[in-house]
C-alpha positions as CSV (number, residue, x, y, z in Angstrom):
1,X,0.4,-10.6,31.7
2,X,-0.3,-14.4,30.6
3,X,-2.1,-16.1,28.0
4,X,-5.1,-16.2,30.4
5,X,-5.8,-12.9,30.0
6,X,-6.1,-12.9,26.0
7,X,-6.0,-15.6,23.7
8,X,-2.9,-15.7,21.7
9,X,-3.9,-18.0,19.2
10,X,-6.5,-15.7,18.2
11,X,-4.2,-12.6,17.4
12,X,-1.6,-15.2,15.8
13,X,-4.6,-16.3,12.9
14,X,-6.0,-12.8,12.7
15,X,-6.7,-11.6,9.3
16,X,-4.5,-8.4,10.4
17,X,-1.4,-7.4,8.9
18,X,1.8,-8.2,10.2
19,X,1.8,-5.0,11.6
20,X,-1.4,-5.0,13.3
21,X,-0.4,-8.2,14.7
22,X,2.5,-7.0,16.3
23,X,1.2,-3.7,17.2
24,X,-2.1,-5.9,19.1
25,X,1.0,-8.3,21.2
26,X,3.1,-5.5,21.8
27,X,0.5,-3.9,23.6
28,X,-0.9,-7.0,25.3
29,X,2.8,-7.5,26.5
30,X,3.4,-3.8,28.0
31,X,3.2,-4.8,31.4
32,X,5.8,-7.8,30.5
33,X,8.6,-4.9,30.7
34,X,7.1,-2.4,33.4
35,X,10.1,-0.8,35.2
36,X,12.7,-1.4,32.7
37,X,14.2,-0.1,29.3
38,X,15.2,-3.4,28.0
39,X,13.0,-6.3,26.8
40,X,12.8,-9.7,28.2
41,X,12.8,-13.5,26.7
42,X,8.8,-13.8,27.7
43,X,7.7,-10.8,26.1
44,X,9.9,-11.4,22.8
45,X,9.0,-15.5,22.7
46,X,5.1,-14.3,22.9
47,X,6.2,-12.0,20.3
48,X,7.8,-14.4,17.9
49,X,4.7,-16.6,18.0
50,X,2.4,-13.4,16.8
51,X,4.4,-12.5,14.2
52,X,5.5,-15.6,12.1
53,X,4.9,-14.7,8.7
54,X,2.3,-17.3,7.1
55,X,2.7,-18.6,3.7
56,X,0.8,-20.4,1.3
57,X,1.6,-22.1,-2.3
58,X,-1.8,-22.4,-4.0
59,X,-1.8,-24.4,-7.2
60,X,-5.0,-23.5,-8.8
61,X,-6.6,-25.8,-12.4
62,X,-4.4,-29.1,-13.9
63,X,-1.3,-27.5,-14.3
64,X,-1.0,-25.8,-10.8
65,X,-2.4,-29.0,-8.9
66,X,0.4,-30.8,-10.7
67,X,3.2,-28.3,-9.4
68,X,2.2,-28.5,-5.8
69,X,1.3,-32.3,-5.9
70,X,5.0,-32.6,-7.0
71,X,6.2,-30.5,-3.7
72,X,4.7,-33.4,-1.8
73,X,6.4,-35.6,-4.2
74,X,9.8,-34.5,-3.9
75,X,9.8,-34.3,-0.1
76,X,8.8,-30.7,0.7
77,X,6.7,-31.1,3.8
78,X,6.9,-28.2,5.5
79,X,5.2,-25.7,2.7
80,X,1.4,-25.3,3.5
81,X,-0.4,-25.6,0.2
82,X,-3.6,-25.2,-1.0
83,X,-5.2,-27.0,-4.4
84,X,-8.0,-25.3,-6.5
85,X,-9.9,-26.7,-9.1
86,X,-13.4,-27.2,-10.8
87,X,-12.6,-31.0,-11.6
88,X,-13.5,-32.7,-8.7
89,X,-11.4,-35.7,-10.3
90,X,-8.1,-34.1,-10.7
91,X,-8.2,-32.9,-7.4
92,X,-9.1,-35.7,-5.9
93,X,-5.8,-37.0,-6.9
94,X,-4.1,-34.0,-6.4
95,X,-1.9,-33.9,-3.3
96,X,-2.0,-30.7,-1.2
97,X,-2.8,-30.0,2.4
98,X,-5.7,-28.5,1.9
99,X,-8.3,-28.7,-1.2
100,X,-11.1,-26.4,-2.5
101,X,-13.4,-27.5,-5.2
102,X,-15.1,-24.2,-6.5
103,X,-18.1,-23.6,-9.5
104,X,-20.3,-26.7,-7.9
105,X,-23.3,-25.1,-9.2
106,X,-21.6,-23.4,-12.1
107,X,-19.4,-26.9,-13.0
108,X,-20.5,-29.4,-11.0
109,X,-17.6,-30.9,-10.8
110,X,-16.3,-31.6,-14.3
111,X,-14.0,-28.6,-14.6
112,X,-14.5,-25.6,-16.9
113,X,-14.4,-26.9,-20.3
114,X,-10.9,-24.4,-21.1
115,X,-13.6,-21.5,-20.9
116,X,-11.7,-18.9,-18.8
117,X,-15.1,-16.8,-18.0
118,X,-16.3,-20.3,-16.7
119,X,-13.4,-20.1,-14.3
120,X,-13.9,-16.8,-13.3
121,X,-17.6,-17.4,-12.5
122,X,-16.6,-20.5,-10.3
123,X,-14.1,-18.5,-8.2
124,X,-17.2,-16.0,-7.7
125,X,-19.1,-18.7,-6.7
126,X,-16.9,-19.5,-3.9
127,X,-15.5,-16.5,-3.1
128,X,-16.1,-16.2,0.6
129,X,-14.8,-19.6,0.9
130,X,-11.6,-18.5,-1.0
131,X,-11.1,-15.3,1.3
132,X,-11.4,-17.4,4.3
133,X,-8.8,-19.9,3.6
134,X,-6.6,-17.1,2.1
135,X,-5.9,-15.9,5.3
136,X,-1.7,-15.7,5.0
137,X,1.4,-12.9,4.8
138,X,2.3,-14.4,1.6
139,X,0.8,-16.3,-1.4
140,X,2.4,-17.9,-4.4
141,X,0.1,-19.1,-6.8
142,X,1.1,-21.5,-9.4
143,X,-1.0,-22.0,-12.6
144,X,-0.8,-22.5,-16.2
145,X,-2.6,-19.7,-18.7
146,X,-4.4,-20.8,-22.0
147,X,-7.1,-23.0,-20.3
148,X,-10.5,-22.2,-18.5
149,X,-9.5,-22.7,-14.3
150,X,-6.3,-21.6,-14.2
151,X,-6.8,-18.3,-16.6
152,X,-10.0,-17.5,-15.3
153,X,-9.9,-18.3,-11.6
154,X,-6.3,-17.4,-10.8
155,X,-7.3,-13.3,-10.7
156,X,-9.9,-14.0,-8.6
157,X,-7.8,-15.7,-5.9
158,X,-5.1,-13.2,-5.9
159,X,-7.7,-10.0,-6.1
160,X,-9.2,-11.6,-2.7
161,X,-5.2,-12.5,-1.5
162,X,-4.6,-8.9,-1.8
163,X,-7.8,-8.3,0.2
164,X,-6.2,-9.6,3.3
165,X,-3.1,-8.0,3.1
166,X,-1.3,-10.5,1.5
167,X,1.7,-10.0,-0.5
168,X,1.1,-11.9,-3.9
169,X,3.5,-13.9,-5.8
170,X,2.4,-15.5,-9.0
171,X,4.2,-18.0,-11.4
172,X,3.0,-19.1,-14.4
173,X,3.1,-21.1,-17.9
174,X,3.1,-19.3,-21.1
175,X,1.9,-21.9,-23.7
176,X,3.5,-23.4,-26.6
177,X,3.3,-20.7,-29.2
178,X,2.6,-24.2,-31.3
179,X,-0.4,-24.6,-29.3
180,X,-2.4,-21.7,-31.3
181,X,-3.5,-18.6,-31.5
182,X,-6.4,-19.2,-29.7
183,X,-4.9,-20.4,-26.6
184,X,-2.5,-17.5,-26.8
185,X,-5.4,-14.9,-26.8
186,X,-6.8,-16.4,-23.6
187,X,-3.3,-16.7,-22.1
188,X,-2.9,-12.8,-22.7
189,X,-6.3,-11.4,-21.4
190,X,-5.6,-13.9,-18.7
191,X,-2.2,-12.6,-17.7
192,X,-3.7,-8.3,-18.4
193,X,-6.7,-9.9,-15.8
194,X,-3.8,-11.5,-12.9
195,X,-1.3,-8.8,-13.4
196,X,-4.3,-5.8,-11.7
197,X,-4.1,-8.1,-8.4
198,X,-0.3,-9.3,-7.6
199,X,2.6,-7.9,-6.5
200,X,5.2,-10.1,-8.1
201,X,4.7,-11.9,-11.7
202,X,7.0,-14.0,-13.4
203,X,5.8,-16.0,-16.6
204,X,7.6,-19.3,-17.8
205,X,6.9,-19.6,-21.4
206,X,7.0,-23.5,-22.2
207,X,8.7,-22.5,-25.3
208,X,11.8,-22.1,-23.2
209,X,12.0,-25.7,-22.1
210,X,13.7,-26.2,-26.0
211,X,16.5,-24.9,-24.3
212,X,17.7,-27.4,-23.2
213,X,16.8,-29.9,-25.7
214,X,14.2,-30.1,-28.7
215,X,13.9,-33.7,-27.9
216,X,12.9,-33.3,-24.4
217,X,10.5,-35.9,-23.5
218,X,7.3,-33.5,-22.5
219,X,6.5,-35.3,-19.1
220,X,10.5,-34.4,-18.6
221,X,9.8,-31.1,-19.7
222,X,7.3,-30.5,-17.4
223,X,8.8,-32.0,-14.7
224,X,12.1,-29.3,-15.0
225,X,9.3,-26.5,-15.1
226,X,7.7,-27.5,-11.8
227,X,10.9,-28.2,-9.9
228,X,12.2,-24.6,-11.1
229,X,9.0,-23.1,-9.6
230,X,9.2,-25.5,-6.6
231,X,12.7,-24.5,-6.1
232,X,12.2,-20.9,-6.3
233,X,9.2,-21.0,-3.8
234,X,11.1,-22.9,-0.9
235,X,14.3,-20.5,-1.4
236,X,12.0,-17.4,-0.9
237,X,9.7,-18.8,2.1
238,X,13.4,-20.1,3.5
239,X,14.6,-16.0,3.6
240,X,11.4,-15.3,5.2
241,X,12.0,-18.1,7.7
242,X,15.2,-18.5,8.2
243,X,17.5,-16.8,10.1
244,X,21.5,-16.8,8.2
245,X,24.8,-16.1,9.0
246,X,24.2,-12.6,7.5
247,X,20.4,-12.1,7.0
248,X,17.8,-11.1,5.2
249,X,14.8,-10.5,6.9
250,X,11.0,-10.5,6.1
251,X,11.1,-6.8,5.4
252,X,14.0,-7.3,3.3
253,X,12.2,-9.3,1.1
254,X,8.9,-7.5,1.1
255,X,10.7,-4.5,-0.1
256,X,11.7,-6.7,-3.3
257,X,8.3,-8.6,-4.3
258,X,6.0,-5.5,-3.4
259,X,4.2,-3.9,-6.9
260,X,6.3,-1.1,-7.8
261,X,3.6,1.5,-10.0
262,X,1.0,-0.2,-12.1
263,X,3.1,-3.2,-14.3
264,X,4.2,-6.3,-11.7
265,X,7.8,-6.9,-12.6
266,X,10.0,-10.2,-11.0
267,X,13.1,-12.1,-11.5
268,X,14.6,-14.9,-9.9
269,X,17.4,-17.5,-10.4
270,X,18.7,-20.6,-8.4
271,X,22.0,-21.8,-9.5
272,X,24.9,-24.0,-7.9
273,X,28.6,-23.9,-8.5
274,X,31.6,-26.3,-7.1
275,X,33.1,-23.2,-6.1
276,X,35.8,-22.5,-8.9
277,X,35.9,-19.1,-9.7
278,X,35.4,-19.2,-13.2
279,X,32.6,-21.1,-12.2
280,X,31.0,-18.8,-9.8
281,X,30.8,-16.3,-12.0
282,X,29.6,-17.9,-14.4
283,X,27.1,-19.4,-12.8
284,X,26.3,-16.1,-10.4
285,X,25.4,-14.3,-13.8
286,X,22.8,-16.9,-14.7
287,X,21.0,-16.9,-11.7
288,X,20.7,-13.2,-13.2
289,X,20.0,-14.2,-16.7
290,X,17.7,-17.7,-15.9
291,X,16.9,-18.8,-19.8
292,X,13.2,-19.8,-18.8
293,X,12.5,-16.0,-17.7
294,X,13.8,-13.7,-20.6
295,X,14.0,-10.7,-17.9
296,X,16.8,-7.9,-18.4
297,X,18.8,-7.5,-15.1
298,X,19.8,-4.1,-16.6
299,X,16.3,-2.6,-15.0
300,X,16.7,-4.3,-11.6
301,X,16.1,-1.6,-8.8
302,X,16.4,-4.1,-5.9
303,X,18.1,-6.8,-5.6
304,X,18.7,-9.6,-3.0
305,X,21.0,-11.9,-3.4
306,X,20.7,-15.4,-1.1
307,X,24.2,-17.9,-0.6
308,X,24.4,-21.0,0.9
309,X,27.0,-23.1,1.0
310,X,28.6,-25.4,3.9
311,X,30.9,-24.2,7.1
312,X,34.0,-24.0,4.7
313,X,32.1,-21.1,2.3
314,X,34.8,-18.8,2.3
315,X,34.6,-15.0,2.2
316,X,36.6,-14.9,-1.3
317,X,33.8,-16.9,-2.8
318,X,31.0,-14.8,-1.9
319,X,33.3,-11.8,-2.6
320,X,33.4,-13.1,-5.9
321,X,29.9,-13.9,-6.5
322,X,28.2,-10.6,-5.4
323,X,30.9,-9.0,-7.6
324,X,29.9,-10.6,-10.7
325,X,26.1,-9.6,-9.7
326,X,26.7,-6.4,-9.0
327,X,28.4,-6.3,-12.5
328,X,25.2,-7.2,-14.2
329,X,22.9,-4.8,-12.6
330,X,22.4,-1.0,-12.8
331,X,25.0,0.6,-10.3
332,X,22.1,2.9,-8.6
333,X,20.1,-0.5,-7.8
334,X,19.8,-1.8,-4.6
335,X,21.6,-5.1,-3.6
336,X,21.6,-7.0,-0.4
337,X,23.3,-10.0,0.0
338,X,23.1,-12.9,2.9
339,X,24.4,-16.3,3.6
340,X,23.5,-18.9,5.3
341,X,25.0,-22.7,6.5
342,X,23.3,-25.8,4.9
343,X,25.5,-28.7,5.4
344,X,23.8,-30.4,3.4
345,X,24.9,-29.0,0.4
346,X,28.4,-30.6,0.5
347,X,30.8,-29.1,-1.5
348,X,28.5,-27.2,-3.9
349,X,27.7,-23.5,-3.2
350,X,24.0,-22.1,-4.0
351,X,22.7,-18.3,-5.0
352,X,19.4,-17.4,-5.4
353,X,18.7,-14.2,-7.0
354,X,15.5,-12.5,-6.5
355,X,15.2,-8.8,-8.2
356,X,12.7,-6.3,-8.4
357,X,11.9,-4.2,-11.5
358,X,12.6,-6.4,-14.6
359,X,9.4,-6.9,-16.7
360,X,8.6,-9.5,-18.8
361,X,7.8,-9.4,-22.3
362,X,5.1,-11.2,-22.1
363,X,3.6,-9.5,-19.2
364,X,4.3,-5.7,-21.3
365,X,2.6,-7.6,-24.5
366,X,-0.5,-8.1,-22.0
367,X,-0.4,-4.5,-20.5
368,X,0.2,-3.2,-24.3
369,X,-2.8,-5.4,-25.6
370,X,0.3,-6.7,-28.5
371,X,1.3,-10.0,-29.5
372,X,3.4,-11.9,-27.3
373,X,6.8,-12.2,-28.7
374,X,7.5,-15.2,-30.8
375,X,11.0,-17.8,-30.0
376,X,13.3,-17.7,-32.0
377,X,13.9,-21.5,-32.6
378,X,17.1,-21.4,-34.8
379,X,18.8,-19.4,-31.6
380,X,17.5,-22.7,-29.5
């Protein structure tokens, strides 16, 4: 059997499922093995190119354009990502691989006016053009609730995500509660709109960034918000990728962003450590407890825990950090750890913890139709 007799490249962009993908090769490939039990390099090689799992980030209004424009900034090259918007002049100087202007007839270009039913009816607009491009395993989409593209349109694109099969991973910004009620309301319907359509949510509420300093510059402020999404996307699609020293597969970490009854739940941390003990404990209990999240690790039911560190990483260290995780999560949960080498970490020693079940407060006030919970500044 060669690729004469089927076109590879067709099966490999399919709109099918993972599984359908691999069920169509592993057919095609039968006669690959005829007359033994074991399987050969050809058959597994054509295999491996059918079954890459395809990703996509998708920053969709202002605030999820700037996230994924700032991948490009910092170096990440190797993400596909995808811009949406209704102003054609932020996404003009947006950077993403691909961009998708939607509403032309409903905007024509000037963006939604922070109307979030004007974003919604823009992603209607265009939604055959959506579905097409949204033709991936795995989505992330970045955005920023309270305004008209991001609020309105980001349902849309993960409701026709979840058409293909996709699993659906969503970050986004809660706004300042000093912003108004107004915005507030349209951040809530907006989140009880996304949450119907995704698999895993996790909210950053921007009053969070005064934890680290009430005088933060609010460019700076920003800027820590997108590399902590940024950061968490490229560790997840690196588990997918990658293969470690002790790994975690795809359907490892399927089994930890897939919806779990009707309420998405999510929580992640990234954290580094110089490898003293104190240290990595401390620091292996924040990735659990990330300040920006406000997720209880208590109702984690899956949990996968990522380490990287450099050839020296010894097996005392990682001893030591899934210990303290496992300390911090129920004893019933799940937990699967893996490692992998990165040289070029140096010295330092990085976890990533990515858990299913926790849900956010503000995500419960949106399924409860309640008030989102207010900061308590004095505790900042």
């Amino acid at each position: 059997m060669t690729d004469k007799n089927y076109d590879l490249g067709d099966i490999a962009e399919s709109r099918n499922s993972v599984r359908s993908r691999f069920n169509e090769i592993a057919k095609q490939n039968q006669g690959l093995n005829r007359g033994s039990n074991l399987d050969n390099d050809e058959y597994l090689s054509k295999l491996l190119k059918v079954i890459k799992i395809k990703s996509l980030v998708v920053g969709v209004g202002g605030a999820g354009n700037n996230t994924v424009s700032r991948m490009s900034d910092v170096g990440i090259s190797e993400i596909q990502t995808l811009n949406i918007n209704t102003d054609a002049h932020d996404l003009y100087y947006s950077n993403a691989k691909q961009k998708l202007l939607i509403g032309k007839d409903r905007c024509n270009g000037f963006g939604s006016g922070n109307v979030p039913s004007i974003g919604t009816e823009a992603a209607e607009e265009d939604v055959d053009r959506l579905s097409e491009v949204l033709n991936t395993d795995v989505v992330f989409i970045t955005f920023g609730l309270g305004g008209g593209t991001g609020t309105g349109a980001a349902p849309i694109i993960a409701r026709e995500a979840k058409k293909n099969n996709a699993i659906v991973v969503a970050f986004c910004s809660i706004p300042f509660s000093s912003e108004g009620k107004e915005r507030l309301s349209r951040a809530k319907n907006g989140l009880a709109d996304l949450m119907k359509h995704v698999d895993t949510l996790i909210p950053i509420p921007n009053d969070n960034l005064l934890r680290f300093n009430q005088k933060l510059p609010i460019l700076t402020g920003f800027k820590i918000m997108d590399e902590v999404l940024i950061r968490c996307m490229r560790e997840i699609l690196t588990l997918i990728n990658n293969c470690g020293l002790i790994n975690i597969d795809y359907a490892d970490v399927k089994k930890v962003l897939e919806k779990q009854g009707n309420i998405p739940s999510g929580l992640i941390g990234i954290t580094e450590s110089l490898g003293e003990e104190t240290d990595l404990v401390q620091k292996a209990k924040l990735a659990l407890n990330n300040p920006l999240l406000e997720t209880d690790p208590t109702k984690v039911d899956n949990c996968i825990v990522s380490v990287s560190g450099n050839h020296r990483l010894a097996l005392s260290k990682l001893n030591t950090i899934i210990s303290a995780i496992s300390s911090e999560i129920p004893e019933e949960a799940s937990l699967k750890f893996g490692t992998s080498l990165n040289p070029t970490l140096g010295s330092k020693i990085r976890m990533m913890a990515l858990g299913r079940g926790p849900i956010s407060p503000y995500v419960q006030a949106a399924a409860d139709d309640s008030e989102f919970p207010r900061p308590n500044i004095n505790h900042l």
